[in-house]
N, C-alpha and C positions, 0 to 999 in steps of 0.2 A: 328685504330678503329676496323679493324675487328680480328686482334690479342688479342684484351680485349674481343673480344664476344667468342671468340676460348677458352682464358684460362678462362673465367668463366664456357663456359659449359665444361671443361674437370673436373673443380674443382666440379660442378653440376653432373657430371656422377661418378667421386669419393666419394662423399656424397650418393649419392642412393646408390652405390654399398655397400658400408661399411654399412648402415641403413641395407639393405634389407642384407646379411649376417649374421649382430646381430639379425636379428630377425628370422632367420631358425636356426641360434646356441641355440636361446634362446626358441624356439621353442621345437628345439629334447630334449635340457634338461630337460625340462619339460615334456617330453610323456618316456623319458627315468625315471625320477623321480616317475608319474603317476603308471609306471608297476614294478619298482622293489624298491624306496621308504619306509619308514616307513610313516603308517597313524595313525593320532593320533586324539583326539580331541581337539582344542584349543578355550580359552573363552576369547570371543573378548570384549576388556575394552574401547576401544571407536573408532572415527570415526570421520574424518574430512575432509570435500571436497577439492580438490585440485583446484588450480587458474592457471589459462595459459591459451595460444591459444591453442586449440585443446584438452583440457581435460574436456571437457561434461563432464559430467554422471560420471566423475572419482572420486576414494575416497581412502584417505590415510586410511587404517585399522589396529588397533593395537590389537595385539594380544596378551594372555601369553601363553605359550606352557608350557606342563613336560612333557622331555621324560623320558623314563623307567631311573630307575638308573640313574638321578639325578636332580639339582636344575629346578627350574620354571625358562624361560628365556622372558623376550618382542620382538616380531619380529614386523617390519613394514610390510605390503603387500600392493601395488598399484594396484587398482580393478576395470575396467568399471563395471559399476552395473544398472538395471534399474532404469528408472525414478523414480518409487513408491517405490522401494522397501525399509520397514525401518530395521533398526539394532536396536537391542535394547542390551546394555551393560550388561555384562555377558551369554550370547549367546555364544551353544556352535557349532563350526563352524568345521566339518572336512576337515583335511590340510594333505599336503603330504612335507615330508621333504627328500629334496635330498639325497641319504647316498654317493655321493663322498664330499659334502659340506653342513656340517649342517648350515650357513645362508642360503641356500636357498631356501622357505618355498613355498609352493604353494600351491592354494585352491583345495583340491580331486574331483573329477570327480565320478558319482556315479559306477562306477563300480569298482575303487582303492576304496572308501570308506565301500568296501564288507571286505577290510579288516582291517577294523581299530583294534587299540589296546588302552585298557582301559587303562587312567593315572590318578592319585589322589588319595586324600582322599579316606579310606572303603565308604564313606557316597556317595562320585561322582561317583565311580566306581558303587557299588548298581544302583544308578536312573539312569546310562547310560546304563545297562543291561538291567533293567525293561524298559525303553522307547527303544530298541533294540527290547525286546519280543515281545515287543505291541508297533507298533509305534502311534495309533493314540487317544490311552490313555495318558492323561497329569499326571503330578506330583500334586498329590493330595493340593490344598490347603486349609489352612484354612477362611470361609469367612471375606470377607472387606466390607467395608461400613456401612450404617446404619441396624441395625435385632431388625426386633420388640421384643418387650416382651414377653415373654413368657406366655401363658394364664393360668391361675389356676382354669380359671372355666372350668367344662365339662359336 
């Protein structure tokens, strides 16, 4: 009996160790990504909560990216995110893409997002400038809903 409690916690100290290793590996990649990375902006096309023990607040996020020179690609990214917070689809989100592994995308940090690089369309590139210049002017729209008549008398 007390040889099974021995080899379960040897097998229990090999598990943490290996855990807590991947996540300082996966850690520097990502602070190593953050400073020397390409950032880009990607438009996130939807969002779906993830199910398991221990994934609260987690949420599968799908992305499209285009990097410079060439095709648009979909990446997935695994996210704790706040309770309230919502996504709304087509949202553009800045990401930092590892440059020794392009799958590996991660969300920018505002200080790597000091240097993004415009991708898309003349028309996306334009509105990502213009809300650049002025971040807290929106993209002009045209109105919805109901507008009264117009009055002809005066």
């Amino acid at each position: 009996m007390k040889i099974t409690f021995e080899i379960l916690g040897i097998i229990l100290l090999v598990f943490a160790a290996a855990s807590g290793t991947m996540f300082l590996l996966q850690r520097r990649r990502e602070q190593a990504a953050q400073k020397d990375g390409l950032v880009l902006y990607a438009t996130l096309v939807k969002t779906e909560p993830m199910r398991g023990l221990g994934k609260v607040n987690m949420l599968k996020i799908i992305l499209r990216i285009q990097e410079p020179e060439s095709e648009p690609r979909e990446v997935t990214i695994r996210s704790r995110v706040e309770p309230g917070q919502k996504f709304t689809p087509g949202a553009m989100i800045p990401v930092v893409i590892d440059p020794k592994n392009a799958k590996r995308v991660y969300p920018a940090t505002p200080e790597s997002a000091k240097r993004v690089v415009l991708t898309g369309s003349r028309q996306q590139r334009r509105i990502m400038q213009s809300q650049l210049r002025t971040p807290g002017k929106g993209v002009p729209r045209p109105p919805s809903g109901y507008q009264p008549p117009v009055s002809k008398l005066r």
